[in-house]
Wavefront OBJ file of the C-alpha trace (Angstrom):
o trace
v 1.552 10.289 -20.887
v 0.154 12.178 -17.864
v -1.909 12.131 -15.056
v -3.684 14.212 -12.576
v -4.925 14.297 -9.325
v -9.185 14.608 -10.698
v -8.225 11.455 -12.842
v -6.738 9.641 -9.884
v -9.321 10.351 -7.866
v -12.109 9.288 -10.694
v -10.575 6.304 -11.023
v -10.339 5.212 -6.774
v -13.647 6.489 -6.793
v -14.537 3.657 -9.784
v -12.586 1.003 -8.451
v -14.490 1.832 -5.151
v -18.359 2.042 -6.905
v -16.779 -0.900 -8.363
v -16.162 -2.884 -4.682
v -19.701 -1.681 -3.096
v -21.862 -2.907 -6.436
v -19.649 -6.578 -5.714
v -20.491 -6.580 -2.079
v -24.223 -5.498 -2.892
v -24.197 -8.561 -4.482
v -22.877 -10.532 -2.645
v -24.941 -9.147 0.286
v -28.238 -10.542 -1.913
v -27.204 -13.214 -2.788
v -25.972 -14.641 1.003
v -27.193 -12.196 3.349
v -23.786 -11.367 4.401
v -23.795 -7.846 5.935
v -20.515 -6.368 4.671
v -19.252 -2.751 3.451
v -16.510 -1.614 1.245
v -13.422 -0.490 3.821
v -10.981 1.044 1.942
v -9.714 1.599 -2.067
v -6.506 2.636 -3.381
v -4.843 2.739 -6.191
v -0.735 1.635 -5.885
v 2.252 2.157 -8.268
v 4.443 -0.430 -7.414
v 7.183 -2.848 -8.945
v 5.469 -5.859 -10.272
v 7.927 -8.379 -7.953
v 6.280 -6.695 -4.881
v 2.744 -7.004 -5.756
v 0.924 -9.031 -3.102
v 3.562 -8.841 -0.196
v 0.990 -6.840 2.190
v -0.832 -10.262 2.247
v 1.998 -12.258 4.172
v 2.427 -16.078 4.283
v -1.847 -16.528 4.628
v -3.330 -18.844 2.424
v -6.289 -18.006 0.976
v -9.033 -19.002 -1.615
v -11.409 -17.485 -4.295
v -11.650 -17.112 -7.707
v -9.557 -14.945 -10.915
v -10.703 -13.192 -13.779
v -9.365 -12.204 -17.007
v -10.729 -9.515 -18.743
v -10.418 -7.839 -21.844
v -12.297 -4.940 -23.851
v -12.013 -0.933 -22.680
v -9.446 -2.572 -20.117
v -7.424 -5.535 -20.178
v -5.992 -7.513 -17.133
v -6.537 -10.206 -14.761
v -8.659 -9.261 -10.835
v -8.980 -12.048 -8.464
v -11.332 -11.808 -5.267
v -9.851 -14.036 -2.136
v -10.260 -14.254 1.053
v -8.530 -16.097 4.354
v -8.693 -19.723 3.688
v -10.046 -20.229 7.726
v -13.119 -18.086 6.777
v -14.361 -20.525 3.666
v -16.977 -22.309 6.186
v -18.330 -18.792 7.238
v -18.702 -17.442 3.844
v -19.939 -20.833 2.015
v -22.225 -21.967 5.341
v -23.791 -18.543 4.735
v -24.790 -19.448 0.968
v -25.600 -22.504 1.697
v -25.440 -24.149 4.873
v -24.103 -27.055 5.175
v -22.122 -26.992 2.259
v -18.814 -26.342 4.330
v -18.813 -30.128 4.691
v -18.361 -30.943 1.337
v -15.609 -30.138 -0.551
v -16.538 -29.799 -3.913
v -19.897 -27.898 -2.916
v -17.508 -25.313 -1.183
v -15.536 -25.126 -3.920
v -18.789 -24.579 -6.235
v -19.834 -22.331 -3.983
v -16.637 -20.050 -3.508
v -16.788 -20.055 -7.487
v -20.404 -18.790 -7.483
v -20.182 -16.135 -5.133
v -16.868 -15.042 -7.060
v -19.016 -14.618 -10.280
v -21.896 -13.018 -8.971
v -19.364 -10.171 -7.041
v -16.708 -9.618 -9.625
v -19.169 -9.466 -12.639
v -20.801 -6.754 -10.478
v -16.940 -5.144 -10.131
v -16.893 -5.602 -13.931
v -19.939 -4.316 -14.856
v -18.993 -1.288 -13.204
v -16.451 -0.552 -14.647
v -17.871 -0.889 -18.074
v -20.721 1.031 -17.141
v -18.943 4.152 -16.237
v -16.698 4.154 -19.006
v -19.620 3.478 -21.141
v -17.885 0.565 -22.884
v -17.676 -3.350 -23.357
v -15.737 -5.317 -20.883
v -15.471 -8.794 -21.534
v -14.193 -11.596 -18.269
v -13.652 -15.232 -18.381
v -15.266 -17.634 -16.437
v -14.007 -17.838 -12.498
v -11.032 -19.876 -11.416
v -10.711 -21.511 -8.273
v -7.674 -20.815 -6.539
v -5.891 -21.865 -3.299
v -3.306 -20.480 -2.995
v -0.616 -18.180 -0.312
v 0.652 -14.816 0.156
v 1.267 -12.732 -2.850
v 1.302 -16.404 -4.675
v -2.587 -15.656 -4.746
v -2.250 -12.992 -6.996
v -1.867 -13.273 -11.080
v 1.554 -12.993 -12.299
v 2.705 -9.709 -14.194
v 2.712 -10.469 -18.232
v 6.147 -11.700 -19.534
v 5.996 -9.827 -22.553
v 5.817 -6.355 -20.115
v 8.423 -3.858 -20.508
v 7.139 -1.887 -17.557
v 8.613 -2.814 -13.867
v 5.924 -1.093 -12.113
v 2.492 -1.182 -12.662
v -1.169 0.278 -10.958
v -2.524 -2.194 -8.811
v -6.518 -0.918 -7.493
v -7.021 -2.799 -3.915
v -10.628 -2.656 -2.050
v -10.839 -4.825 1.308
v -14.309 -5.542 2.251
v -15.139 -6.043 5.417
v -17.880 -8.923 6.832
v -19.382 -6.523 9.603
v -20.517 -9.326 11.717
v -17.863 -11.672 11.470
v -14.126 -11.078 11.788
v -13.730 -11.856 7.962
v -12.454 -9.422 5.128
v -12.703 -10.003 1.374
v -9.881 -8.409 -0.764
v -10.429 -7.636 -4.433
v -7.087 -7.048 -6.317
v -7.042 -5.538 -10.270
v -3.923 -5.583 -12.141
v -4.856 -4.055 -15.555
v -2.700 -4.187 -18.346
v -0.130 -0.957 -18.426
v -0.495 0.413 -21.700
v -4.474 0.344 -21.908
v -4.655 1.940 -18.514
v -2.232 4.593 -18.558
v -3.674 5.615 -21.765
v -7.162 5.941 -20.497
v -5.719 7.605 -17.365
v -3.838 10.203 -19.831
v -7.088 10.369 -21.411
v -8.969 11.560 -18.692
v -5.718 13.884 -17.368
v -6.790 17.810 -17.475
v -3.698 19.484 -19.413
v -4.036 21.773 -16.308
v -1.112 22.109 -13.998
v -1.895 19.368 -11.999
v -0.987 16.503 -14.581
v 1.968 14.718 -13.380
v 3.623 12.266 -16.105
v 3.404 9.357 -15.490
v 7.383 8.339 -15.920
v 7.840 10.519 -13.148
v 5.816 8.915 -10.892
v 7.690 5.832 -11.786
v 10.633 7.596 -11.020
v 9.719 9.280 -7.661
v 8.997 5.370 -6.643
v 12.304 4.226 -7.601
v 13.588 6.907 -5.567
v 11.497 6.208 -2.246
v 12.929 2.209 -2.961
v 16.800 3.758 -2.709
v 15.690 5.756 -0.081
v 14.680 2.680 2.620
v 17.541 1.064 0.967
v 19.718 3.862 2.402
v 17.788 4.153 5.765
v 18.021 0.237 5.993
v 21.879 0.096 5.441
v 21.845 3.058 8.355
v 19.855 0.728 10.753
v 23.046 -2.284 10.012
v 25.895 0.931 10.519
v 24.229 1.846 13.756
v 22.572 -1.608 14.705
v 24.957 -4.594 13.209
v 21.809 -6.609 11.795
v 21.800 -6.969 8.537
v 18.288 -5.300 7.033
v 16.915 -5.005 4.056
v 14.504 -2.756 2.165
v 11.913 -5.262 1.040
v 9.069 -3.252 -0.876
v 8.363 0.347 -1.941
v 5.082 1.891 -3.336
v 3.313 4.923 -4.241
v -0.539 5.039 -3.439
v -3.343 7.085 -4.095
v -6.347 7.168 -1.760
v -9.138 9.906 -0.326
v -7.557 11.528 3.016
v -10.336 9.894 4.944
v -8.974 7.091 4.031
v -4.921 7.414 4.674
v -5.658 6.386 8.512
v -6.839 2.689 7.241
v -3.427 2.243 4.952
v -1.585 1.050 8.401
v -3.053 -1.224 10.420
v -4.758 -1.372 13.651
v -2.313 -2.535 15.794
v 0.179 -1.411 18.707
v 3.348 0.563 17.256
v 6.754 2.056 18.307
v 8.602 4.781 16.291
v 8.684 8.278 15.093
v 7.134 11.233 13.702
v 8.970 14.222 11.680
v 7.561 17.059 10.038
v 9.455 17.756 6.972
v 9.625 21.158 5.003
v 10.858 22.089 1.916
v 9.740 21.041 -1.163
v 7.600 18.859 -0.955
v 6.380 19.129 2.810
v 4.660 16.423 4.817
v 5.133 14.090 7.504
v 7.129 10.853 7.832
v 6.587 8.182 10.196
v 8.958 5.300 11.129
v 7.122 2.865 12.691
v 7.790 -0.357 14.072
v 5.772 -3.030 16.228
v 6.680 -3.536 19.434
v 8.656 -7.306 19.509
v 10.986 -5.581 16.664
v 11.176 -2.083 18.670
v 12.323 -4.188 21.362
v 14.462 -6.160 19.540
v 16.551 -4.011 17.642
v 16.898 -1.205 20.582
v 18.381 -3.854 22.563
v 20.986 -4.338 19.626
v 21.801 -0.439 20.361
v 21.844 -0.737 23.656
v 25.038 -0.889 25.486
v 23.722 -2.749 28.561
v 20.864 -5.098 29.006
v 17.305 -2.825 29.658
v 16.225 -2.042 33.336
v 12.998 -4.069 33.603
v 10.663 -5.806 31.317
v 8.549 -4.843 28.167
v 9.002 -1.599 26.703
v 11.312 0.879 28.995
v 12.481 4.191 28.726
v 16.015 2.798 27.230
v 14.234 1.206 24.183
v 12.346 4.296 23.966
v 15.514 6.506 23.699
v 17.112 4.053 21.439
v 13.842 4.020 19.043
v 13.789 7.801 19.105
v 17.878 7.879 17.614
v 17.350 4.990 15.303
v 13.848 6.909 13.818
v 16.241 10.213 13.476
v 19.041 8.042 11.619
v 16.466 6.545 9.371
v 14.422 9.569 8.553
v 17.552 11.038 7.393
v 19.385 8.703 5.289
v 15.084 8.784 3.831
v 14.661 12.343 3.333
v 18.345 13.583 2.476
v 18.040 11.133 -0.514
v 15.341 13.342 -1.828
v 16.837 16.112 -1.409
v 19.668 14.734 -3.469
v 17.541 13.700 -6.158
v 15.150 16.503 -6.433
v 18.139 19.250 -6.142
v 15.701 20.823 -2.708
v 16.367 21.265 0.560
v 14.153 18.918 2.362
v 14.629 20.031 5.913
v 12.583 17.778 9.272
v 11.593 18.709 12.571
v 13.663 16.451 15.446
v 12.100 13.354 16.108
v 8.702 12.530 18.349
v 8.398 9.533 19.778
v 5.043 7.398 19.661
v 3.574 4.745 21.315
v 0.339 4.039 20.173
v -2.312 2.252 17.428
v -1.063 2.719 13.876
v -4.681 4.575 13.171
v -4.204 6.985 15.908
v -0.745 7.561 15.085
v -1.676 8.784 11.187
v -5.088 10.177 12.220
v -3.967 13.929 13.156
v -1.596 13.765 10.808
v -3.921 12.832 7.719
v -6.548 15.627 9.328
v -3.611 18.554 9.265
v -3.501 17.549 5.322
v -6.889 17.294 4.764
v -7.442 21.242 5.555
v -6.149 21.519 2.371
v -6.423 18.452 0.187
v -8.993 16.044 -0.422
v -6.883 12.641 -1.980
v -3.198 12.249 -0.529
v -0.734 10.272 -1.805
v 0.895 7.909 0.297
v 4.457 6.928 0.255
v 4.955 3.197 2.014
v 8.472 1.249 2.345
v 9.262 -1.607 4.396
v 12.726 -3.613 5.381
v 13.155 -6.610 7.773
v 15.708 -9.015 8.557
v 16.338 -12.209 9.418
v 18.379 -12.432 12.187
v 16.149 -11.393 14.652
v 12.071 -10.887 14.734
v 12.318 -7.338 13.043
v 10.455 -5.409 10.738
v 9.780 -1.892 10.276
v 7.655 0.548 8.057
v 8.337 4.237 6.325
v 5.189 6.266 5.512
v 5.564 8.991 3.989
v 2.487 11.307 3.566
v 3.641 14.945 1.567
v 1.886 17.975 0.395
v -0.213 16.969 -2.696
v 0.193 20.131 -4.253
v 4.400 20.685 -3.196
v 4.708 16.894 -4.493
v 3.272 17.635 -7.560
v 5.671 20.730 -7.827
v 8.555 18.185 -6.896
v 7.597 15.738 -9.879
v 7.515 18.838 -12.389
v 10.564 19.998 -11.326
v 12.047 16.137 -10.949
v 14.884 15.313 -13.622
v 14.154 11.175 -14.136
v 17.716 11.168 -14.741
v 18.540 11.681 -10.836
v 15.926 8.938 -9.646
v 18.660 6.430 -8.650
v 21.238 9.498 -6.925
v 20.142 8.940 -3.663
v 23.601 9.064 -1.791
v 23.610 11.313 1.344
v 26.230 12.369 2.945
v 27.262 10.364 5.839
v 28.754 13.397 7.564
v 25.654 15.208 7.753
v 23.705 12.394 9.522
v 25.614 11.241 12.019
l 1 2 3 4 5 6 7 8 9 10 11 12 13 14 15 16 17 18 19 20 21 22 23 24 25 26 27 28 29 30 31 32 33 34 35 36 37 38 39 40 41 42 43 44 45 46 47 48 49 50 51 52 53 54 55 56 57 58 59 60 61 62 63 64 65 66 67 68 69 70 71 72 73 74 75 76 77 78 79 80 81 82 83 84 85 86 87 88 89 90 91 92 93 94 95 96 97 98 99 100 101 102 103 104 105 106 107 108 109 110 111 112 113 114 115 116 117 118 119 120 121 122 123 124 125 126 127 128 129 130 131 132 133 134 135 136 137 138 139 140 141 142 143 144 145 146 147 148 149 150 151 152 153 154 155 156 157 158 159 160 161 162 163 164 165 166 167 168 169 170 171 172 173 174 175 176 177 178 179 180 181 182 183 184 185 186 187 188 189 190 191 192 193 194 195 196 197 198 199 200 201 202 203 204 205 206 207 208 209 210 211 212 213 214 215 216 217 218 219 220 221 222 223 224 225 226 227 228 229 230 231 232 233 234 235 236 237 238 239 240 241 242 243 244 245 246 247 248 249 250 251 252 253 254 255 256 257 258 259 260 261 262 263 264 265 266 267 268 269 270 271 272 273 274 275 276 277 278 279 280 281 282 283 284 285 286 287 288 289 290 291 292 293 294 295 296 297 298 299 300 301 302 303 304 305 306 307 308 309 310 311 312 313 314 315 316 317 318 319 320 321 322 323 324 325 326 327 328 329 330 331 332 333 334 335 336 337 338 339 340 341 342 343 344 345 346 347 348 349 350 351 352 353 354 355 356 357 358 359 360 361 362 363 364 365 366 367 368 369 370 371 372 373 374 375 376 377 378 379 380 381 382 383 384 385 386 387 388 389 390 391 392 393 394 395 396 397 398 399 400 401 402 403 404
């Protein structure tokens, strides 16, 4: 089965049509001013679906739904915005627990049948869902969990966050479609051109990035003593426009690298500043000179970032038989958006979709966390995935003596 990058982008593009026709909706039937803010579409494994959404608790409603596609898509949002959202359907009804729950349930039909119906309408076919569920529930915990009977470890997730533009209050729509029924109608919809990537590899590539930040975390416990791990890894799919919005908004520490070679692109290590702080002082030799952020946790960032990016990007190398070759490390200090913004416009002179490669690994011995983004050619990762032997996808094993 294969797929290509006009398919992948026909399909965000759905999911998206799919997100502003739910918030239209919603917007008529509340008056809630609200736009869609971003859609992607993820390959990831199935344990890690959800961890993005952190310890929050949430509420809102799930779906199943079965026809042309078959699956489960829940719509939540933060479980401190439920007065907002249900006050603005019906006010007053915040006060009363069953009418918010009535409510939440109501405004989940009305936006997810519009999701639904959009769906079906573009692929000019039947697509049956359940009545809502009301759910309360946290983290990834709010999500549906993956089929039993699956023989597949990863699976495409579709994501939209919408955005309340008056009130600090997002909606997130998650749709986990069966496997089989969507990578068939994804093959289906794959030119035989060039461009069509199998889908296996893909798969593979993603097990590769996971050994990858499995290799860069057990370089951050050589060089650090904490013990880290490499907590999720996933491929995503998204317009370039877009790539900016896949970090978020806040104040980070880390690097940037160019990388060359097959594929080329750029890869950021990034962390926020209590963990910059945190695990430069576990380099340091001697306490920092002054408070906050100083030069020394600067310089330690900057070596850690190298030591990462390598142990990252030699495993590639390894596994796709290249030589991936990167640029010497360049520290930044600065919002995640700003950060990724040049970097996403350099690709966009020459691509319209991007796919993004994201990895994270924490521990929890000290307040630490850290993310890898990864954003490479289109067209030179494409050539990597031809060329990529699914055999090699878990020979990730760099040489020590060349990194250090």
């Amino acid at each position: 089965m294969k797929v290509d990058v006009q398919s992948l982008g026909t399909f965000n593009q759905l999911a998206h049509e799919g997100a502003e026709q739910a918030t239209r909706s919603m917007s008529q039937m509340t008056g809630i001013d609200a736009e869609v803010d971003v859609t992607k579409i993820s390959l990831v494994d199935r344990a890690d679906i959800g961890e993005e959404l952190g310890d929050r608790e949430f509420v809102g409603v799930q779906f199943g739904f079965e026809g042309a596609l078959s699956g489960e898509t829940v719509l939540v949002f933060d479980r401190d915005s439920t007065d907002e959202i249900v006050n603005a359907l019906m006010p007053g009804a915040g006060d009363d627990p069953a009418m918010a729950q009535s409510s939440v349930e109501e405004i989940g039909n009305i936006m997810m049948s519009g999701f639904i119906d959009g769906w079906a309408d573009h692929l000019g076919a039947s697509i049956e869902h359940t009545p809502p569920e009301y759910i309360e529930r946290t983290g990834g915990n709010v999500l549906p969990e993956a089929p039993e009977s699956s023989e597949n470890d990863q699976i495409f997730v579709f994501r939209s966050e919408i955005e309340w533009t008056e009130e600090p209050v997002n909606f997130y729509i998650y749709m986990l479609p069966e496997y089989g029924p969507m990578t068939e109608m994804m093959g289906d919809h794959a030119d035989t051109a060039e461009d069509a990537i199998p889908i296996e590899k893909l798969e593979a590539f993603n097990r590769m990035t996971q050994r990858g930040t499995e290799k860069a975390a057990e370089n951050v416990e050589m060089m650090s003593g904490i013990s880290t791990e490499a907590e999720v890894s996933q491929i995503s799919f998204a317009p370039i426009e877009d790539v900016p919005k896949q970090v978020e908004n806040e104040t980070y520490v880390g690097t940037v690298v160019e990388f060359t070679g097959t594929p080329s692109g750029y890869l950021l290590v990034l962390f926020d500043e209590t963990s910059a702080i945190n695990v430069a002082e576990a380099l340091m030799p001697v306490e920092s000179e002054g408070e906050g952020l100083t030069d020394q946790h600067k310089s330690a960032i900057e070596e850690l970032g190298n030591i990462m990016t390598s142990g990252f990007v030699d495993g590639w190398a390894n596994v796709l038989q290249q030589s991936v070759e990167h640029t010497p490390p360049r520290l930044v200090h600065d919002m995640g958006q700003a950060i990724i913004d040049p970097l996403a416009a350099q690709l966009g002179q020459h691509q319209r979709h991007a796919f993004i490669i994201d990895s994270k690994m924490k521990t929890d011995e000290v307040e630490f966390e850290s993310s890898i983004h990864a954003l490479p050619n289109e067209e030179e990762l494409r050539q990597a995935l031809d060329d990529l032997d699914v055999d090699r996808a878990d020979e990730t094993d760099a040489d020590v003596e060349q990194i250090f």
